[in-house]
C-alpha positions as CSV (number, residue, x, y, z in Angstrom):
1,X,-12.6,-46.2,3.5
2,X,-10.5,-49.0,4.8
3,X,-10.0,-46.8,7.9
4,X,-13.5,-47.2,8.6
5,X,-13.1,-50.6,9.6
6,X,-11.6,-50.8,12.9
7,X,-11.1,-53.8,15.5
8,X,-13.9,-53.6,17.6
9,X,-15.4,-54.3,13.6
10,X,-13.1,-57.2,12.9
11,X,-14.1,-59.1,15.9
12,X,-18.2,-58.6,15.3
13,X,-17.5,-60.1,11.7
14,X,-15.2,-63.0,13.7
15,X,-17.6,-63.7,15.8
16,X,-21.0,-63.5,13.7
17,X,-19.2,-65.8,11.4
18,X,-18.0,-68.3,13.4
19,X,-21.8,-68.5,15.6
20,X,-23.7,-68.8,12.4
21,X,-21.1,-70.9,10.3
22,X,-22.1,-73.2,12.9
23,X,-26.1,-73.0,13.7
24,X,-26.3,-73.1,9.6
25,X,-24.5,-75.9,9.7
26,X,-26.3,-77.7,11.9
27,X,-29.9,-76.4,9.9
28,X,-28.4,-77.8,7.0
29,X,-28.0,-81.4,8.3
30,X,-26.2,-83.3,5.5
31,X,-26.4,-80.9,3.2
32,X,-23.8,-78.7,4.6
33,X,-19.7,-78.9,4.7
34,X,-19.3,-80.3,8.1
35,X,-18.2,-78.2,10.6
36,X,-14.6,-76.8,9.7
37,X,-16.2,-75.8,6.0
38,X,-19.2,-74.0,7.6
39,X,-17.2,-72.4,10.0
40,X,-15.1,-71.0,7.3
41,X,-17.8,-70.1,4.8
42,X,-19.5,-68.7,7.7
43,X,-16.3,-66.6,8.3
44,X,-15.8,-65.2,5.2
45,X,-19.1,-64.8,3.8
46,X,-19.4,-62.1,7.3
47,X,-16.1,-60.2,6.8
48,X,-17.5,-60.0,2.7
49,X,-21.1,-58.6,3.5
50,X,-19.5,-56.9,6.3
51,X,-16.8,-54.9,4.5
52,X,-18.5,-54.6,1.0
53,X,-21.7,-53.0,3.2
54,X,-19.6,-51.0,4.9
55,X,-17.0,-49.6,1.4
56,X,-20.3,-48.7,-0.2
57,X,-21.6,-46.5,2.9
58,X,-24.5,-48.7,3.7
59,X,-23.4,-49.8,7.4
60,X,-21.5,-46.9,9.3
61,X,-18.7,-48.2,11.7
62,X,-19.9,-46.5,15.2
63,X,-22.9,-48.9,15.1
64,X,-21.9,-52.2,16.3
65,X,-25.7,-53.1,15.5
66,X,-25.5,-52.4,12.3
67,X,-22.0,-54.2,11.6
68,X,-23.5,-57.2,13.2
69,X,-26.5,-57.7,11.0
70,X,-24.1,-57.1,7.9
71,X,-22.1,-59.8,8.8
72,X,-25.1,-61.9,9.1
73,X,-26.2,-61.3,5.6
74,X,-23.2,-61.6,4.6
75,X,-22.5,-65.3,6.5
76,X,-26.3,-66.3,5.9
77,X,-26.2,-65.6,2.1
78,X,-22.7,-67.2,1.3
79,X,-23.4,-70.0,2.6
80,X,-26.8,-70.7,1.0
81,X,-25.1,-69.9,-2.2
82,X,-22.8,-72.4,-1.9
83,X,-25.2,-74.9,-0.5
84,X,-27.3,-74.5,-3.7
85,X,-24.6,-74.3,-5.6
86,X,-23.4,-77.8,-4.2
87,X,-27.0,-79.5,-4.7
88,X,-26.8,-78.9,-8.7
């Protein structure tokens, strides 16, 4: 499986994460982990949903589409997660 994941891949994840580390951080206004913190959570919480979608055969790798709005998911859930879990 791990040759399913090629470049083209890696950089979609990249950039989905970076671009909604970012706008979540700014929707979360106080309540987030400044910029550097949602840029990472935003990073890893995409190449996570990303690659875990695409192991289990859910996202296939010729859609760029499809590897895109996994890595959302991915980004978006993380770091709500982790927001909530920092509010308790």
């Amino acid at each position: 499986m791990i040759e399913d994941v090629t470049l083209l891949t890696l950089i979609i994840y990249g950039v989905v994460g970076i671009v909604l580390g970012l706008v979540l951080g700014l929707l979360l206004k106080g309540r987030g982990f400044g910029w550097f913190g949602n840029l990472c959570l935003g990073l890893l919480g995409a190449f996570l949903g990303g690659l875990v979608l695409t192991f289990t055969s859910h996202v296939t790798d010729n859609n760029p589409l499809m590897n895109a709005a996994a890595a959302a998911a991915g980004s978006v859930l993380l770091i709500l997660i982790v927001a909530i879990l920092k509010r308790r």
